[in-house]
N, C-alpha and C positions, 0 to 999 in steps of 0.2 A: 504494500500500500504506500503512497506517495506522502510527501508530508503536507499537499493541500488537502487531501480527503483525510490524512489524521487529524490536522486541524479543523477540517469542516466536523468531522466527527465528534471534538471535543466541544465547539461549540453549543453541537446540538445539546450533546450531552449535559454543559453547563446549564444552558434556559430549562433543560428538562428539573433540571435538579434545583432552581430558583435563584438564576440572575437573569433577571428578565428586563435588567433597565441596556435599552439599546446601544446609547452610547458606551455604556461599560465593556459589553459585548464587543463591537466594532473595534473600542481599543483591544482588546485581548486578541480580536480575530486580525490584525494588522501590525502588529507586535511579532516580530519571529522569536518564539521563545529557542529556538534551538542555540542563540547566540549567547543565552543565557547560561544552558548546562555542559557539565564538563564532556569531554569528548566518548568518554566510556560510555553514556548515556545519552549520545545523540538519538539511537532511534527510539529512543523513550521519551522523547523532547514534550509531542505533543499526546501524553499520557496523561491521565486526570489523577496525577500521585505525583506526592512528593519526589526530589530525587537528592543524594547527596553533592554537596559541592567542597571546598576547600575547607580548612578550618574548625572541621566537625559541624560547620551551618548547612542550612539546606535550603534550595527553592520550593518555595510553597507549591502544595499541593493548587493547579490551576480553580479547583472549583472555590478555596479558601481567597486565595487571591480575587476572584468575579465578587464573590459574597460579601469582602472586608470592601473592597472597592465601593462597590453600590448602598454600603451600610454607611460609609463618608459621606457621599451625596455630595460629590464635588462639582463645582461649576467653572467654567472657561476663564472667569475673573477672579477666581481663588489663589489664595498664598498657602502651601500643604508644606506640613514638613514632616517626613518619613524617619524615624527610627527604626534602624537596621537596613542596612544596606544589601548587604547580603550579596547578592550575585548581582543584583541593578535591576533585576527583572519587575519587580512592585514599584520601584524610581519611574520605570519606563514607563507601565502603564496609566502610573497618573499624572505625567508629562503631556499624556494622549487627550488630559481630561482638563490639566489646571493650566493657570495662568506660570503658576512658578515654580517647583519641588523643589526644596531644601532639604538633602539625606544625610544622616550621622554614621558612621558604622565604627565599631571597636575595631574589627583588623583592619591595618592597612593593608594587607595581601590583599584581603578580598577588595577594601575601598579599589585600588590602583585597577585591579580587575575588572571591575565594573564603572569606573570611568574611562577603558581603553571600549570598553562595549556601546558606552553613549557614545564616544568621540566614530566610532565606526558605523552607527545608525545615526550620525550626524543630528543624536538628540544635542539643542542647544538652550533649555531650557531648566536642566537641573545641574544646580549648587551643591558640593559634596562636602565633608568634612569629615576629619577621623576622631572622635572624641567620645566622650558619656553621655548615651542617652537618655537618662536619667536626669541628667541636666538640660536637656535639648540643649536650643539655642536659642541665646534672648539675645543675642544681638539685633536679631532678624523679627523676632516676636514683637506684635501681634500676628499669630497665625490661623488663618478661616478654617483651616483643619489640620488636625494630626492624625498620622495612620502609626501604629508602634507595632512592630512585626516580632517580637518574643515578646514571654509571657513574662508580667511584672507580677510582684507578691501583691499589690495594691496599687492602685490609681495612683503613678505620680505626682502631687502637689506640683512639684515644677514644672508640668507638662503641662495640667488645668492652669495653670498663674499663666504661662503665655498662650492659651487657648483666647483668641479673639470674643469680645464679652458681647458683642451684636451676632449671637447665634452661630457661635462655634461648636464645631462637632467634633469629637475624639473617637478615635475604635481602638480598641486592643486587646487583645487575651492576656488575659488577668487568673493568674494562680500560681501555684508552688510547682518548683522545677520536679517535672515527673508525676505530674498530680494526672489524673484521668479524670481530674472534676476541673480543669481548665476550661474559663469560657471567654468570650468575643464580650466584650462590654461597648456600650454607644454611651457616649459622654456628651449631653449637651448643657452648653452655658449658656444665662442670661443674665450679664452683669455681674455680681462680684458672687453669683450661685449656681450652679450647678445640679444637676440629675443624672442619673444612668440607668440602662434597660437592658437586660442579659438579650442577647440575639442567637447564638450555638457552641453549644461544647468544640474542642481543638486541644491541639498537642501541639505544643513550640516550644523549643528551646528557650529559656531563661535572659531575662535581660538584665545583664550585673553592671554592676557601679562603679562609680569611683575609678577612673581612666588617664594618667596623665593626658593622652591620646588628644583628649579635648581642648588641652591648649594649642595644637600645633595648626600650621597655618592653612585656611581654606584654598580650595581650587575651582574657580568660577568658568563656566559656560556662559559668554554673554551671544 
């Protein structure tokens, strides 16, 4: 099988399984995920499963990726900023959606990896940075949305504090590294408060703290 009928396959797959917002779709169906996984697992590229990559991280499973995407509700004049970088592939797709991506990731290996991957789909619209997610980044904050791609023990305080107060929205899997009761949390602010709504159980690796990493200098895409 070709890898456009794997990818038309996966898409059907996803709307079947509920991501049914079209733009999100379109990004995910025009996005070559295969530039995303390592080589041992190219024809696995457009499989609806995780796969491993450098670092003991992984690329999300595609259907987690449609569902956290469309759970942001991001718009063409949005400012996003993604915690965990990972392979670029989550960067990529909401490059497809928002005005700006701003990503953090703890390795450099993988950060450098996944900026040699935008500079070759000649994405020109995400901002990178090696540091603590945990921290985000307030230099840049206020942000219309945050996506956090490992799982935190609790809602970051420092993520909500630069979460935009005119109806910012946060997603992220929220629990204990290794927990099977790991869920997708939807964070929305209206001014100095805040609410969240569980959306579905997940398995992510852990988002840890405290990084020298985060003082070192950005690398901009204008």
């Amino acid at each position: 099988m070709s890898q456009d009928s794997r990818k038309i396959r996966l898409i059907m797959d996803l709307r079947n399984q509920g991501v049914t917002d079209t733009a999100v779709l379109s990004a995910i169906e025009k996005m070559p995920r295969e530039v995303f996984v390592e080589e041992a697992f190219l024809d696995q590229a457009y499989a609806n499963q995780a796969l491993p990559i450098n670092c003991g991280q992984t690329i999300s499973q595609p259907l987690i990726v449609g569902l956290m995407t469309q759970g942001l509700q991001v718009g063409n004049r949005h400012k996003v900023l993604e915690v965990g970088t990972g392979s670029g592939y989550q960067a990529a797709i909401l490059s497809k959606l928002a005005r700006r991506v701003y990503t953090i990731e703890r390795h450099r290996d993988l950060l450098a990896q996944a900026e040699k991957r935008f500079t070759k789909l000649n994405i020109r619209n995400i901002t990178s940075m090696a540091g603590d997610g945990y921290k985000g980044w307030p230099a840049q904050a206020p942000f219309d949305r945050i996506l956090v791609t490992a799982a935190a023990r609790i809602v970051p305080p420092e993520l909500v504090a630069q979460l935009s107060d005119q109806g910012g929205i946060m997603v992220l899997p929220v629990g204990e590294s290794g927990d099977v009761n790991q869920e997708v949390i939807r964070v929305r602010k209206d001014g100095t408060t805040y609410h969240s709504e569980r959306m579905f159980p997940v398995r992510f690796v852990p988002l840890v703290q405290g990084l020298p990493e985060y003082k070192s200098a950005t690398r901009r895409r204008e």
